[in-house]
C-alpha positions as CSV (number, residue, x, y, z in Angstrom):
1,X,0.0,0.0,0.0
2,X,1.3,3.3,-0.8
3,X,1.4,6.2,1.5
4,X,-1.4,7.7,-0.9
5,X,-4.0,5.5,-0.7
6,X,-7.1,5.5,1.9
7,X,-7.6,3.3,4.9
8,X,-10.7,2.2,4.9
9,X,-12.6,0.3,7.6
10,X,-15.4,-2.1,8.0
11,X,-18.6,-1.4,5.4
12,X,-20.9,0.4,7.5
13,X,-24.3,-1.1,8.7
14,X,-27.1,0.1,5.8
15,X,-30.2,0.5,7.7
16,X,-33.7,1.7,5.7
17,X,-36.4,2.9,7.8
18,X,-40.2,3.3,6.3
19,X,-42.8,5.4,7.8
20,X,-44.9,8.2,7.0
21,X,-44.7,9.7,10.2
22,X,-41.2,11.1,10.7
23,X,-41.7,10.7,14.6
24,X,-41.8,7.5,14.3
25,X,-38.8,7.3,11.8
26,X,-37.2,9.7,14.7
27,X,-37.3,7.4,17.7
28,X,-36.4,4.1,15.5
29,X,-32.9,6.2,14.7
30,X,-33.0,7.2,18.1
31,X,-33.4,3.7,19.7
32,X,-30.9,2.5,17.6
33,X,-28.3,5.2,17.8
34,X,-24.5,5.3,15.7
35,X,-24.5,1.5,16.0
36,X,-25.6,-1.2,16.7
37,X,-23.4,-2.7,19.3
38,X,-19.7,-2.6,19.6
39,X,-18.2,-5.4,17.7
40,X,-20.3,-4.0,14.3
41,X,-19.1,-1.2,11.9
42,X,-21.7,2.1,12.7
43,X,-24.5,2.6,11.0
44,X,-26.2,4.5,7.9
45,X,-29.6,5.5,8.0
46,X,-31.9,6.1,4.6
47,X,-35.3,7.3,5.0
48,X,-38.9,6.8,3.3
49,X,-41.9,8.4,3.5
50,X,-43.7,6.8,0.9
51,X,-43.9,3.8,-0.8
52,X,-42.3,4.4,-4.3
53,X,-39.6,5.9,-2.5
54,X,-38.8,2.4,-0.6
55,X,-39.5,0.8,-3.6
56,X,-36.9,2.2,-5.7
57,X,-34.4,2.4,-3.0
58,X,-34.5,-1.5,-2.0
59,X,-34.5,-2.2,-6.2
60,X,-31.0,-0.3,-5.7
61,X,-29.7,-2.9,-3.5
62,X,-27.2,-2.3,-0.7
63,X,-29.4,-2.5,2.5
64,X,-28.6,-4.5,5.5
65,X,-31.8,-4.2,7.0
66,X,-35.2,-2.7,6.3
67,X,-37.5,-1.4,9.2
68,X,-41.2,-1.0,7.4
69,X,-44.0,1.1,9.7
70,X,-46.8,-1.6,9.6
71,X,-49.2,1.4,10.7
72,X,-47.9,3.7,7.5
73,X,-50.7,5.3,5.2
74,X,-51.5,5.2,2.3
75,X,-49.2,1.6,2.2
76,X,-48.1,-0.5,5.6
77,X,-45.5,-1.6,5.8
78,X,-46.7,-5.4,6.2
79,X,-47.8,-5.1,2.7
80,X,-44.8,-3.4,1.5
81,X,-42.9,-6.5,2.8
82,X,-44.5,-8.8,0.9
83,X,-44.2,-7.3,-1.9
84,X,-40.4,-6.9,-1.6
85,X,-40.3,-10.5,-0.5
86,X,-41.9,-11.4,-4.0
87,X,-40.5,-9.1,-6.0
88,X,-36.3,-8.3,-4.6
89,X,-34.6,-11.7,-5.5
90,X,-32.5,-12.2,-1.9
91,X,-34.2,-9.7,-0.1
92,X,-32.9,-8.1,3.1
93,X,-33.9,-9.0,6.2
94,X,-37.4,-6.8,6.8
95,X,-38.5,-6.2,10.5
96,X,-41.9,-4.6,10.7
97,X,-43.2,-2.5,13.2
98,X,-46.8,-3.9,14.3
99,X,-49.4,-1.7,15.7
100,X,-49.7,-4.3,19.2
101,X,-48.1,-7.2,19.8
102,X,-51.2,-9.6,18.8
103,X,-50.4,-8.1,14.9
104,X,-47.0,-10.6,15.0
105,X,-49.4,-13.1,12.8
106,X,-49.6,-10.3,10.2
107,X,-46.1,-9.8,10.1
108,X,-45.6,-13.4,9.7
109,X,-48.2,-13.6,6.2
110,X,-46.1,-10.7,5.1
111,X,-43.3,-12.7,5.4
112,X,-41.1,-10.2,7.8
113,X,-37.9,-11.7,9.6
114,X,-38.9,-10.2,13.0
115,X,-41.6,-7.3,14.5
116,X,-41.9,-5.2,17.4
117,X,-45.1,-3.6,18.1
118,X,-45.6,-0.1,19.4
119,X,-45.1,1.7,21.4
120,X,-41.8,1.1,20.5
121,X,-39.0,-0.6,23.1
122,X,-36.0,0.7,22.3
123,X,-34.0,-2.1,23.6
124,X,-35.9,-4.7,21.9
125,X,-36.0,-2.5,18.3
126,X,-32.0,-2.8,18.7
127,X,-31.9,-6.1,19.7
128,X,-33.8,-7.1,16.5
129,X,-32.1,-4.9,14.0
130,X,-28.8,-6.8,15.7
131,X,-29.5,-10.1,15.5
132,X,-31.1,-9.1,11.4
133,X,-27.8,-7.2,10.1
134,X,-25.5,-10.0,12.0
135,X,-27.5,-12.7,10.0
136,X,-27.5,-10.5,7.2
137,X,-23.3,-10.2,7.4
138,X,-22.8,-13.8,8.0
């Protein structure tokens, strides 16, 4: 390596957040923080507010993780995931946020990897994104 070339570290943690309520996009970054726990690179945050915008984002590629608001209008998110699960060919790992915790059946049809329900526990939202990226970076 020559004295000109950057060091580069570990490929940062690619999280996608969906809602249209940018509170609730607010405390998931919140909750979650610069990263997700010490032994993983930080993290990088895109945002959506609408459905086309999550759409074309995910078709990019690049995500470790996708957090979709199941409570979002005019879409949820637990439709949103199943149509990413149909259409992305080796989709990331989607966790949904339910509107209670007896909606975890719903985000099973829509074939999500993990859900928390609000109100939103900050140390279980982290603990899932965790376990998602570490699966998703083998």
């Amino acid at each position: 390596m020559s004295g000109g070339e950057p060091v580069s570290g570990p490929k940062p943690i690619s999280l996608l957040i969906y809602s249209d309520d940018s509170d609730t996009r607010t405390k998931v970054r919140m909750a979650i923080g610069k990263r997700l726990a010490a032994d993983l690179p930080a993290v990088v945050w895109t945002e959506c507010a609408t459905p086309p915008a999550v759409i074309s984002a995910v078709d990019a590629g690049g995500f470790d993780v996708l957090i979709l608001d199941g409570e979002a209008v005019p879409a949820g998110g637990m439709g949103i995931c199943r149509q990413l699960k149909d259409e992305i060919f080796e989709c990331p790992p989607v966790l949904v946020l339910t509107g209670r915790p007896q909606d975890a059946w719903l985000a099973t049809w829509s074939r999500a990897d993990a859900a928390v329900p609000h109100p939103l526990d900050p140390r279980a939202l982290a603990e899932a994104i965790t376990v998602l990226a570490r699966r998703r970076r083998g």
